[in-house]
C-alpha positions as CSV (number, residue, x, y, z in Angstrom):
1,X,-22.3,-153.5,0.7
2,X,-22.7,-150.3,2.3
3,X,-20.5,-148.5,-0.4
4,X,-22.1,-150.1,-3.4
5,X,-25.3,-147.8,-1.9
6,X,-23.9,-145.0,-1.2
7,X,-22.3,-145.0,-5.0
8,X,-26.2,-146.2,-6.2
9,X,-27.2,-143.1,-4.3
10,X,-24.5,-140.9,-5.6
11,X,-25.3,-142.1,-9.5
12,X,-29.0,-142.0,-9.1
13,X,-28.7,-138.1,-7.7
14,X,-26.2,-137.1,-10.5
15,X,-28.9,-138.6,-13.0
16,X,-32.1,-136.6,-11.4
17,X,-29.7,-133.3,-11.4
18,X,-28.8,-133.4,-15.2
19,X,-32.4,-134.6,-16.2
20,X,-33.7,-131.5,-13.9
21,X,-31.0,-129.4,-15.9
22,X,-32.9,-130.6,-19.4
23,X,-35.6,-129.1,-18.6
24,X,-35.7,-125.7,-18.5
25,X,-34.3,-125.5,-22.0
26,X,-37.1,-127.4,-23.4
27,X,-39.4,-124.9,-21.9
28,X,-38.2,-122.2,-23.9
29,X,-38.9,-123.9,-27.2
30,X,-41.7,-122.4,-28.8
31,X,-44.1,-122.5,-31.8
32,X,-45.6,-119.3,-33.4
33,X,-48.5,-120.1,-36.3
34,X,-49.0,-117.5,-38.2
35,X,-53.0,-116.9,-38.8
36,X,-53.4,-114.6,-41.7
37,X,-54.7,-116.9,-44.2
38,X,-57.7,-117.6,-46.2
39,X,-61.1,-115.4,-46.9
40,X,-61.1,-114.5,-44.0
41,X,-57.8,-113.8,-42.8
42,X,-57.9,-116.0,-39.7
43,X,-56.8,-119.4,-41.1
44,X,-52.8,-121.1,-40.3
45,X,-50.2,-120.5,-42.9
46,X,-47.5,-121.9,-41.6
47,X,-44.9,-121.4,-38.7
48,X,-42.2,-120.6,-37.3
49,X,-40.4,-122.2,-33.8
50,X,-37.1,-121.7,-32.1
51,X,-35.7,-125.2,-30.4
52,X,-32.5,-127.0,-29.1
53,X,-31.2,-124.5,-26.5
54,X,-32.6,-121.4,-28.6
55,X,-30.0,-122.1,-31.5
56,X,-32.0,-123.6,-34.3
57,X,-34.8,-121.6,-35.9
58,X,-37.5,-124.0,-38.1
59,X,-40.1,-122.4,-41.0
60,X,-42.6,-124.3,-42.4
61,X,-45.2,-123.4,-45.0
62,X,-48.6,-125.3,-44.0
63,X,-51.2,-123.9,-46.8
64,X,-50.4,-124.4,-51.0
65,X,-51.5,-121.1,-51.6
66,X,-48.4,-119.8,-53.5
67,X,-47.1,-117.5,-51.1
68,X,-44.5,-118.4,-48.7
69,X,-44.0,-118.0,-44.9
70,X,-40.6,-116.8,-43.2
71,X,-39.6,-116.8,-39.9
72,X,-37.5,-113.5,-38.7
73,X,-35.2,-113.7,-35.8
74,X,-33.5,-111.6,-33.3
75,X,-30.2,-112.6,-31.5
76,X,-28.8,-112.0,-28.2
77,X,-26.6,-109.7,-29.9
78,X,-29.5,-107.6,-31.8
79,X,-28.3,-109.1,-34.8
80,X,-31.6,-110.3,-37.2
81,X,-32.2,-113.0,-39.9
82,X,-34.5,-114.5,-42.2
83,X,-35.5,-118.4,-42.7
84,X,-37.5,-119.3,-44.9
85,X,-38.9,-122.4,-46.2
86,X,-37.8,-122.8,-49.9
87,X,-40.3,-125.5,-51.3
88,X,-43.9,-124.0,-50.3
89,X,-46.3,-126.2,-48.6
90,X,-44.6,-129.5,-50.2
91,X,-42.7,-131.7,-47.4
92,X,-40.0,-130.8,-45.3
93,X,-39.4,-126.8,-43.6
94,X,-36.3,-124.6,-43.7
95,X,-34.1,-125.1,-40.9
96,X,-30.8,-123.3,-39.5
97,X,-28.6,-123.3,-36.7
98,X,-28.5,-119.3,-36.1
99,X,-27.7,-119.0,-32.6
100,X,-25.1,-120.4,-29.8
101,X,-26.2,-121.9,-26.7
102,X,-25.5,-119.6,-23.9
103,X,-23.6,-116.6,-25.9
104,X,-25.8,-116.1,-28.5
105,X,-29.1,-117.4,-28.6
106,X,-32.5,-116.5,-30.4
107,X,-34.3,-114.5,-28.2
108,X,-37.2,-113.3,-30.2
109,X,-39.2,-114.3,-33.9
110,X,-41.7,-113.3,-35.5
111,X,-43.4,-115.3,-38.7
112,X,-44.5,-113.8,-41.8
113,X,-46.6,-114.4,-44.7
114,X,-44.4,-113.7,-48.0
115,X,-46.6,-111.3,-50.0
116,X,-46.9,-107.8,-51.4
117,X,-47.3,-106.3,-48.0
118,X,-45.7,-108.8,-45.0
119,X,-48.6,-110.1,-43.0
120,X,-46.1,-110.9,-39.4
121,X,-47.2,-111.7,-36.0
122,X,-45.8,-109.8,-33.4
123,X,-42.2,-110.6,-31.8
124,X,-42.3,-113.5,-29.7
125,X,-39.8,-113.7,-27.3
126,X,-38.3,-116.9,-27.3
């Protein structure tokens, strides 16, 4: 009996260490709305986010306005792309894997409105 505790106590520490590890990745994740929409410049256009262990960048257009929003990234490696999201403010947002877990991630984005003169937020670091 006493070993089926100590390998209950074993299992149940393994389990709090790798959901402890989870975490901090899903910290990082973030959202950036770009705000320089409307009459007024000041309403959401649309966004940008990095997830899933800073490899995946997301776009999505939020406001039918016929201009479209990209999201620009900045690698580990100082390497930079573009992802946009190809069908305007209808369902669904661009989406690529761009960076590697732990050798390359995304470290920074920024998220632009597509028009005559880019209208980007500031880098974000990610």
């Amino acid at each position: 009996m006493r070993m089926k505790s100590c390998l209950a106590a074993a299992i149940f520490g393994a389990g709090v260490l790798s959901v402890g590890a989870a975490f901090p990745a899903q910290a990082h994740d973030i959202r950036v709305w770009n705000k320089t929409c409307g009459n007024i410049q000041r309403d959401p256009c649309g966004y940008g986010q990095v997830r899933d262990n800073h490899e995946i960048v997301d776009t999505c257009d939020t406001l039918g306005d016929g201009f479209g929003v990209f999201t620009r990234y900045r690698l580990l490696s100082g390497a930079e792309g573009t992802v946009g999201d190809g069908n305007g403010a209808a369902s669904g947002c661009g989406i690529r894997r761009v960076g590697t877990y732990g050798t390359n991630p995304v470290v920074a984005i920024k998220v632009c409105k597509d028009m005559l003169i880019d209208r980007c937020t500031d880098w974000n670091i990610a």
